[in-house]
C-alpha positions as CSV (number, residue, x, y, z in Angstrom):
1,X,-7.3,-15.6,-8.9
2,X,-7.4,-19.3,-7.3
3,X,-9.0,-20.5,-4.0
4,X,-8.8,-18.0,-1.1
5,X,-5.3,-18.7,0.6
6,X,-5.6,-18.6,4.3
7,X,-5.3,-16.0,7.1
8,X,-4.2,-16.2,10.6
9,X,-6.9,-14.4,12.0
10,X,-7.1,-13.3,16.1
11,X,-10.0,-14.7,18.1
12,X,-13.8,-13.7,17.3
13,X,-12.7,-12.8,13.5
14,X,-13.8,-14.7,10.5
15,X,-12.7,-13.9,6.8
16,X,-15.4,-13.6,3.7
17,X,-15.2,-13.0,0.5
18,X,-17.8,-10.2,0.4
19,X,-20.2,-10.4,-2.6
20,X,-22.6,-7.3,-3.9
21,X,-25.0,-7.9,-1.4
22,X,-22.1,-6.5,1.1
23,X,-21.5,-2.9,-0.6
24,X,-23.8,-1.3,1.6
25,X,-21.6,-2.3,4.8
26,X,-18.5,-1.6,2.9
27,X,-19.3,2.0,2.2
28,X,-20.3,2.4,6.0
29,X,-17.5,1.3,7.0
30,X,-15.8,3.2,4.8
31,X,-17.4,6.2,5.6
32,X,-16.9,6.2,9.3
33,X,-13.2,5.6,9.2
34,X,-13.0,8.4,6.4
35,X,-14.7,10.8,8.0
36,X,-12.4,12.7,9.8
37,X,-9.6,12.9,7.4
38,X,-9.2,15.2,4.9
39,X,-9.9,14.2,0.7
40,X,-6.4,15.0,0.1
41,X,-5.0,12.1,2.8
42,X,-7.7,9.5,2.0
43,X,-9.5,9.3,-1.8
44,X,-13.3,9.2,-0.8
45,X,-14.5,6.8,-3.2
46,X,-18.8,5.9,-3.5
47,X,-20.8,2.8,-3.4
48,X,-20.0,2.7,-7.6
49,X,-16.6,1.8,-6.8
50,X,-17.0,-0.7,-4.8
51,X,-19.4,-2.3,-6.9
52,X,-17.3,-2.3,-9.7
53,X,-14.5,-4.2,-8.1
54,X,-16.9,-6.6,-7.2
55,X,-18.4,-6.9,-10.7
56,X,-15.3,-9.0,-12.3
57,X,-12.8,-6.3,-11.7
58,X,-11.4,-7.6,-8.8
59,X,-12.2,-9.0,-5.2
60,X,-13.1,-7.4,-1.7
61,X,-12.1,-9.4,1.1
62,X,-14.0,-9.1,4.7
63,X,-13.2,-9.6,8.4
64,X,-16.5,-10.1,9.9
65,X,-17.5,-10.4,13.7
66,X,-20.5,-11.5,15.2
67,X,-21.5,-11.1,11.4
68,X,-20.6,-7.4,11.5
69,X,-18.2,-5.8,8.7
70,X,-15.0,-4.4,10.7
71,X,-12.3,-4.5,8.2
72,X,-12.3,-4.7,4.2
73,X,-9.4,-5.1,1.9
74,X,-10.1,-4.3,-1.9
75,X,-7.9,-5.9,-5.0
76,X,-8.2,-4.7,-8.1
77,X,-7.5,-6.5,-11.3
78,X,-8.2,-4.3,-14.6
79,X,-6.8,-0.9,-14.7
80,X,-7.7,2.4,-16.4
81,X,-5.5,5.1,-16.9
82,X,-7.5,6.5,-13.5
83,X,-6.3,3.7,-11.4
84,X,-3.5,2.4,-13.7
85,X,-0.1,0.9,-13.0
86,X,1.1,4.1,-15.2
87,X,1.8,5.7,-11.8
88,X,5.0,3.1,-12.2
89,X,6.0,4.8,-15.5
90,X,10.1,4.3,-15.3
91,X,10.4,2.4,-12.2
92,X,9.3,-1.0,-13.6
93,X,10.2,-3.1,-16.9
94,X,7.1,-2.4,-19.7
95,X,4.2,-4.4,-20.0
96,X,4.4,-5.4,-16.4
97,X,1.3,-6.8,-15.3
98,X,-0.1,-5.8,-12.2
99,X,-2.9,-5.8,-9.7
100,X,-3.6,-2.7,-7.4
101,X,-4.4,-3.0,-3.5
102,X,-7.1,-0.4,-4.1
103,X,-8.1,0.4,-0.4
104,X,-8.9,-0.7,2.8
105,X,-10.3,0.3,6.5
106,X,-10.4,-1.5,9.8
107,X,-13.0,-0.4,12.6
108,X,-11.7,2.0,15.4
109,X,-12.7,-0.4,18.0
110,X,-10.9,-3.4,15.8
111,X,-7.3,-1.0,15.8
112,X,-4.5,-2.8,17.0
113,X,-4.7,-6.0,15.9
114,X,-2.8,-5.9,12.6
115,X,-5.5,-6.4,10.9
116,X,-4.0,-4.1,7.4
117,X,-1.4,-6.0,7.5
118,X,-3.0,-9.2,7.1
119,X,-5.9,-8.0,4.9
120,X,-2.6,-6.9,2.7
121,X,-0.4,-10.0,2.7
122,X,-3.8,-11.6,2.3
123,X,-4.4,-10.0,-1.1
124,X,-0.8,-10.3,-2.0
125,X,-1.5,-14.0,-1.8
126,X,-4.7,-13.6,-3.8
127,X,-2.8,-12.1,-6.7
128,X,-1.9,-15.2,-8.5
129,X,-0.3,-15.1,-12.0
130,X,1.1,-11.3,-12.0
131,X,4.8,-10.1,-11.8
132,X,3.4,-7.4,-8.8
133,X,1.3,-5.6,-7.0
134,X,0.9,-1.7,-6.3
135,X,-0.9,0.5,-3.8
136,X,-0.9,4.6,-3.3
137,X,-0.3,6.1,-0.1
138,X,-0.3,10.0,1.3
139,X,2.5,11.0,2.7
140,X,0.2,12.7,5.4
141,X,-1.1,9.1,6.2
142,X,2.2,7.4,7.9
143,X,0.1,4.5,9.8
144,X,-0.5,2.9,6.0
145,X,2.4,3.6,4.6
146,X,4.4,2.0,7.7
147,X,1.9,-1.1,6.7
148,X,2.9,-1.5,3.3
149,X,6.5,-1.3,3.8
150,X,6.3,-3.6,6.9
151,X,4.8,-6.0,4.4
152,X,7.7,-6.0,1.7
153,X,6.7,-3.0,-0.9
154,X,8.5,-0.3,-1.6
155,X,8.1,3.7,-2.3
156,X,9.0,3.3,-6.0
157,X,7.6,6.9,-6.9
158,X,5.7,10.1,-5.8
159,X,3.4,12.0,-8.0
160,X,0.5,13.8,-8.4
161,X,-2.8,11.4,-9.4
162,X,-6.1,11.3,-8.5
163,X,-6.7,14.7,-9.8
164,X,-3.8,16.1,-8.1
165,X,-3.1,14.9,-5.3
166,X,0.2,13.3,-3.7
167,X,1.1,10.1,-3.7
168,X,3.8,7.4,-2.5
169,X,3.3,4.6,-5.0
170,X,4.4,1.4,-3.9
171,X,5.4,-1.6,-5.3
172,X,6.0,-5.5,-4.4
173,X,7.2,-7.9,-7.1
174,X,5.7,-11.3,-7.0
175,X,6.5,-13.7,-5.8
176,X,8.4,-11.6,-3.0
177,X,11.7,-11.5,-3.8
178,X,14.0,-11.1,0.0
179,X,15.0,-8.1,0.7
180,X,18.2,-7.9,3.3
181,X,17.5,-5.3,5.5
182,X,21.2,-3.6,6.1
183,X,23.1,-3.6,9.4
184,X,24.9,-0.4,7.7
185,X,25.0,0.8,4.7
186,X,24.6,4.3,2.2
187,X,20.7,5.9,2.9
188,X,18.9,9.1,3.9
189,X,16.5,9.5,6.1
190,X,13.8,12.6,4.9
191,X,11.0,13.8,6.4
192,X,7.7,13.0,4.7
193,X,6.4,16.1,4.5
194,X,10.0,17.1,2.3
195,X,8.0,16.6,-0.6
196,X,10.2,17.9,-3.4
197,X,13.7,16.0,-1.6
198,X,11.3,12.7,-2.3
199,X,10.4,13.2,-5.9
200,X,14.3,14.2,-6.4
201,X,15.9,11.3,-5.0
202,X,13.0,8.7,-6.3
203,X,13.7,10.6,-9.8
204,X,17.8,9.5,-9.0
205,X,17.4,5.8,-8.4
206,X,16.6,5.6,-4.7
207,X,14.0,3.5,-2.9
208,X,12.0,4.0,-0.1
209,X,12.1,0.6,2.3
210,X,11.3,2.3,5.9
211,X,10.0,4.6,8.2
212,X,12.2,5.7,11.1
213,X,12.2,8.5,14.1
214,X,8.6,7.6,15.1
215,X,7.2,7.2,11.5
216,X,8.3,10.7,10.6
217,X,10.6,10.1,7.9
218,X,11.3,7.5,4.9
219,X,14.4,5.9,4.8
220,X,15.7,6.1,1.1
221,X,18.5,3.1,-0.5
222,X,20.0,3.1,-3.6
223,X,18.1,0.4,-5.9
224,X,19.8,-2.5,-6.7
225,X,21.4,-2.2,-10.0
226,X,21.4,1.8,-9.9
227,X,24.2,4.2,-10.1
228,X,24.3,7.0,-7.2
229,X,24.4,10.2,-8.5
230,X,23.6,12.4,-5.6
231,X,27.0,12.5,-3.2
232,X,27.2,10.3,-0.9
233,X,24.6,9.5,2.1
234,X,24.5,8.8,5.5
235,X,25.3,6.0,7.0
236,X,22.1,3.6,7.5
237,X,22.0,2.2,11.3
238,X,18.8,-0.4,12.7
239,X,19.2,3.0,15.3
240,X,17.3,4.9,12.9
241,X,14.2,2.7,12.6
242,X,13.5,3.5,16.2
Protein backbone atom coordinates (compact mmCIF):
# COMPACT_ATOMS: atom_id res chain seq x y z
CA UNK A 1 0.00 0.00 0.00
CA UNK A 2 1.35 3.64 -0.79
CA UNK A 3 0.81 7.00 1.09
CA UNK A 4 -2.66 7.39 2.65
CA UNK A 5 -4.95 8.90 -0.15
CA UNK A 6 -7.15 11.52 1.28
CA UNK A 7 -10.64 11.79 2.77
CA UNK A 8 -13.18 14.41 2.71
CA UNK A 9 -13.98 14.37 6.13
CA UNK A 10 -17.06 16.60 7.96
CA UNK A 11 -16.13 19.10 10.59
CA UNK A 12 -14.46 18.08 14.01
CA UNK A 13 -13.16 14.64 12.34
CA UNK A 14 -9.63 13.84 11.70
CA UNK A 15 -8.31 10.46 10.00
CA UNK A 16 -5.31 8.17 11.53
CA UNK A 17 -3.83 5.46 10.72
CA UNK A 18 -4.29 3.52 13.98
CA UNK A 19 -1.19 1.62 15.14
CA UNK A 20 -1.16 -1.32 17.98
CA UNK A 21 -1.24 1.04 20.68
CA UNK A 22 -4.97 1.72 19.35
CA UNK A 23 -6.48 -1.95 19.69
CA UNK A 24 -7.81 -1.38 22.92
CA UNK A 25 -10.15 1.53 21.48
CA UNK A 26 -10.88 -0.47 18.51
CA UNK A 27 -12.37 -3.40 20.35
CA UNK A 28 -14.46 -0.86 22.49
CA UNK A 29 -15.71 0.49 19.86
CA UNK A 30 -16.36 -2.55 18.50
CA UNK A 31 -18.00 -3.93 21.24
CA UNK A 32 -20.50 -1.25 21.84
CA UNK A 33 -21.77 -1.08 18.30
CA UNK A 34 -21.96 -5.05 18.44
CA UNK A 35 -23.64 -5.42 21.23
CA UNK A 36 -27.08 -5.54 20.46
CA UNK A 37 -26.95 -7.60 17.34
CA UNK A 38 -27.02 -10.98 17.12
CA UNK A 39 -23.51 -13.34 16.12
CA UNK A 40 -25.18 -14.48 13.18
CA UNK A 41 -25.75 -10.60 11.70
CA UNK A 42 -22.36 -9.22 12.81
CA UNK A 43 -19.08 -11.80 13.25
CA UNK A 44 -17.75 -10.82 16.86
CA UNK A 45 -14.20 -10.82 16.34
CA UNK A 46 -11.44 -10.25 19.72
CA UNK A 47 -8.65 -7.99 20.33
CA UNK A 48 -6.37 -10.91 18.35
CA UNK A 49 -7.90 -9.95 15.32
CA UNK A 50 -7.36 -6.73 15.32
CA UNK A 51 -3.89 -7.05 16.20
CA UNK A 52 -3.18 -9.22 13.58
CA UNK A 53 -4.25 -6.90 10.81
CA UNK A 54 -2.17 -4.45 12.33
CA UNK A 55 0.83 -6.72 12.49
CA UNK A 56 1.65 -6.64 8.52
CA UNK A 57 -1.55 -8.14 7.48
CA UNK A 58 -3.16 -5.24 6.58
CA UNK A 59 -4.15 -1.59 7.81
CA UNK A 60 -6.88 -0.10 10.23
CA UNK A 61 -7.89 3.30 9.42
CA UNK A 62 -9.38 5.75 12.29
CA UNK A 63 -11.75 8.71 12.48
CA UNK A 64 -10.85 10.37 15.61
CA UNK A 65 -12.61 13.38 17.53
CA UNK A 66 -11.43 15.34 20.22
CA UNK A 67 -8.80 12.42 20.13
CA UNK A 68 -11.60 9.83 20.69
CA UNK A 69 -12.05 6.62 18.36
CA UNK A 70 -15.60 6.94 16.60
CA UNK A 71 -15.23 5.08 13.50
CA UNK A 72 -12.67 2.31 12.28
CA UNK A 73 -12.36 0.78 8.92
CA UNK A 74 -10.19 -2.55 8.70
CA UNK A 75 -8.26 -3.78 5.25
CA UNK A 76 -6.93 -6.88 5.05
CA UNK A 77 -4.11 -7.93 2.88
CA UNK A 78 -3.16 -11.84 3.34
CA UNK A 79 -5.87 -14.34 3.38
CA UNK A 80 -6.44 -17.78 4.91
CA UNK A 81 -8.85 -20.09 3.77
CA UNK A 82 -10.95 -18.47 7.05
CA UNK A 83 -11.01 -15.07 5.52
CA UNK A 84 -10.09 -16.02 1.97
CA UNK A 85 -11.20 -14.61 -1.45
CA UNK A 86 -12.36 -18.52 -1.91
CA UNK A 87 -15.79 -17.10 -0.93
CA UNK A 88 -15.49 -15.80 -4.81
CA UNK A 89 -14.95 -19.40 -6.04
CA UNK A 90 -16.68 -19.19 -9.84
CA UNK A 91 -17.56 -15.64 -9.88
CA UNK A 92 -14.05 -14.22 -10.55
CA UNK A 93 -11.06 -15.26 -13.13
CA UNK A 94 -8.36 -17.62 -10.94
CA UNK A 95 -5.58 -16.29 -9.22
CA UNK A 96 -7.24 -12.95 -8.72
CA UNK A 97 -5.60 -11.07 -6.16
CA UNK A 98 -7.50 -9.42 -3.69
CA UNK A 99 -7.74 -7.55 -0.51
CA UNK A 100 -10.80 -7.92 2.01
CA UNK A 101 -12.66 -4.87 3.71
CA UNK A 102 -12.61 -6.94 6.89
CA UNK A 103 -14.95 -4.76 9.16
CA UNK A 104 -15.87 -1.61 10.38
CA UNK A 105 -18.23 0.45 13.06
CA UNK A 106 -19.02 4.13 13.44
CA UNK A 107 -20.24 5.46 16.95
CA UNK A 108 -24.12 5.77 17.46
CA UNK A 109 -23.77 9.38 18.21
CA UNK A 110 -21.31 9.79 14.86
CA UNK A 111 -24.53 8.00 12.64
CA UNK A 112 -25.50 9.87 9.78
CA UNK A 113 -22.71 11.31 8.48
CA UNK A 114 -21.57 8.71 5.92
CA UNK A 115 -18.96 7.97 7.54
CA UNK A 116 -18.93 3.80 6.07
CA UNK A 117 -19.03 5.04 3.15
CA UNK A 118 -16.04 7.01 3.22
CA UNK A 119 -14.02 4.79 5.59
CA UNK A 120 -14.91 2.21 2.46
CA UNK A 121 -13.95 4.26 -0.59
CA UNK A 122 -11.08 5.24 1.67
CA UNK A 123 -9.75 1.68 1.80
CA UNK A 124 -10.69 1.07 -1.75
CA UNK A 125 -8.17 3.83 -2.49
CA UNK A 126 -5.62 2.21 -0.05
CA UNK A 127 -5.75 -1.02 -2.03
CA UNK A 128 -3.01 -0.24 -4.54
CA UNK A 129 -1.71 -2.98 -6.86
CA UNK A 130 -4.73 -5.63 -6.68
CA UNK A 131 -7.34 -6.41 -9.47
CA UNK A 132 -10.23 -6.11 -6.34
CA UNK A 133 -11.51 -5.87 -3.28
CA UNK A 134 -14.17 -8.05 -1.32
CA UNK A 135 -16.30 -7.63 1.83
CA UNK A 136 -19.21 -10.13 3.47
CA UNK A 137 -22.41 -8.82 4.46
CA UNK A 138 -25.76 -10.46 6.28
CA UNK A 139 -28.48 -10.31 4.60
CA UNK A 140 -30.16 -9.37 8.00
CA UNK A 141 -27.81 -6.29 8.07
CA UNK A 142 -29.34 -4.00 5.08
CA UNK A 143 -27.71 -0.52 6.37
CA UNK A 144 -24.11 -2.19 5.22
CA UNK A 145 -24.99 -3.79 2.52
CA UNK A 146 -26.83 -0.60 1.05
CA UNK A 147 -23.11 0.96 1.80
CA UNK A 148 -21.21 -1.26 -0.19
CA UNK A 149 -23.30 -1.24 -3.17
CA UNK A 150 -23.78 2.59 -2.91
CA UNK A 151 -19.99 2.51 -3.23
CA UNK A 152 -19.65 0.43 -6.53
CA UNK A 153 -19.50 -3.49 -5.31
CA UNK A 154 -21.64 -5.95 -6.14
CA UNK A 155 -23.44 -9.19 -4.54
CA UNK A 156 -21.32 -11.65 -6.46
CA UNK A 157 -22.37 -14.67 -4.16
CA UNK A 158 -24.16 -16.00 -1.04
CA UNK A 159 -22.89 -18.80 1.03
CA UNK A 160 -22.40 -20.20 4.22
CA UNK A 161 -18.75 -19.12 5.90
CA UNK A 162 -17.63 -18.21 9.06
CA UNK A 163 -18.74 -21.43 10.48
CA UNK A 164 -22.08 -21.30 8.92
CA UNK A 165 -23.40 -18.48 8.68
CA UNK A 166 -24.87 -16.38 5.66
CA UNK A 167 -23.31 -14.22 3.68
CA UNK A 168 -23.57 -11.65 0.59
CA UNK A 169 -20.05 -11.50 -0.69
CA UNK A 170 -19.30 -8.62 -2.54
CA UNK A 171 -16.93 -7.59 -4.95
CA UNK A 172 -15.41 -4.34 -6.64
CA UNK A 173 -12.74 -4.63 -9.36
CA UNK A 174 -9.97 -2.19 -9.26
CA UNK A 175 -9.60 0.29 -10.51
CA UNK A 176 -13.60 0.77 -10.67
CA UNK A 177 -14.70 -0.04 -13.70
CA UNK A 178 -18.35 2.34 -14.52
CA UNK A 179 -21.11 0.71 -14.07
CA UNK A 180 -24.34 2.33 -16.07
CA UNK A 181 -27.07 2.21 -13.91
CA UNK A 182 -30.20 1.28 -16.30
CA UNK A 183 -33.17 3.58 -17.00
CA UNK A 184 -34.98 0.11 -17.88
CA UNK A 185 -33.85 -2.93 -18.42
CA UNK A 186 -34.33 -7.18 -17.48
CA UNK A 187 -33.97 -7.49 -13.23
CA UNK A 188 -35.79 -8.89 -10.25
CA UNK A 189 -36.25 -7.50 -7.32
CA UNK A 190 -36.18 -10.32 -4.19
CA UNK A 191 -36.62 -9.92 -0.78
CA UNK A 192 -33.44 -10.43 1.29
CA UNK A 193 -34.68 -12.68 3.60
CA UNK A 194 -35.60 -15.06 0.15
CA UNK A 195 -32.56 -16.73 0.85
CA UNK A 196 -32.64 -19.82 -1.43
CA UNK A 197 -34.23 -17.35 -4.69
CA UNK A 198 -30.64 -15.49 -4.01
CA UNK A 199 -28.21 -18.45 -4.04
CA UNK A 200 -30.36 -19.64 -7.31
CA UNK A 201 -30.20 -16.77 -9.33
CA UNK A 202 -26.40 -15.72 -8.16
CA UNK A 203 -25.70 -19.64 -9.07
CA UNK A 204 -27.44 -18.50 -12.81
CA UNK A 205 -25.39 -15.50 -13.71
CA UNK A 206 -27.09 -12.64 -12.03
CA UNK A 207 -25.71 -9.81 -9.97
CA UNK A 208 -26.83 -7.96 -7.14
CA UNK A 209 -26.23 -3.92 -7.83
CA UNK A 210 -29.12 -2.43 -5.44
CA UNK A 211 -31.40 -2.21 -2.78
CA UNK A 212 -34.99 -1.00 -3.52
CA UNK A 213 -38.58 -0.72 -1.55
CA UNK A 214 -37.00 0.79 1.54
CA UNK A 215 -33.80 -1.47 1.60
CA UNK A 216 -35.98 -4.61 1.69
CA UNK A 217 -34.98 -6.23 -1.37
CA UNK A 218 -31.83 -6.70 -3.82
CA UNK A 219 -32.18 -5.81 -7.17
CA UNK A 220 -30.59 -8.75 -9.30
CA UNK A 221 -29.03 -7.95 -13.33
CA UNK A 222 -27.82 -10.24 -15.61
CA UNK A 223 -23.82 -10.06 -15.58
CA UNK A 224 -22.30 -8.74 -18.38
CA UNK A 225 -21.22 -11.37 -20.67
CA UNK A 226 -23.72 -14.05 -19.16
CA UNK A 227 -26.47 -15.99 -20.81
CA UNK A 228 -30.07 -15.81 -19.03
CA UNK A 229 -31.29 -18.98 -18.23
CA UNK A 230 -34.13 -18.25 -15.92
CA UNK A 231 -37.26 -16.83 -18.15
CA UNK A 232 -37.42 -13.59 -18.45
CA UNK A 233 -37.53 -10.69 -15.62
CA UNK A 234 -39.21 -7.78 -14.79
CA UNK A 235 -38.77 -4.82 -16.10
CA UNK A 236 -36.03 -2.65 -14.04
CA UNK A 237 -37.44 1.10 -13.35
CA UNK A 238 -35.24 4.00 -11.11
CA UNK A 239 -39.15 3.62 -9.43
CA UNK A 240 -37.98 0.58 -7.71
CA UNK A 241 -35.01 2.03 -5.93
CA UNK A 242 -37.40 4.19 -4.00
Amino acid sequence: MSESPVIDLPAGLQLRMLQDGDIDSIDSLHRLVTRSLDESVVRPVSKDYFARILQDNGAIAGLEADGLLVAYGALQCKLDEYDGASFLEGRTQPGLQLYKLAGSSVHPDWRGMRLQRRLIDFRCRLAIGVQGVFATVSPDNPASLSNFLGCGFQVEALRRVYSGVMRFVLFKSLPAEALPVPEQGECRMVPLNKIDEHVHLLASGWIGDALGQGGRMLRYRVAPGQVQSMGRGNSCRRSDLS
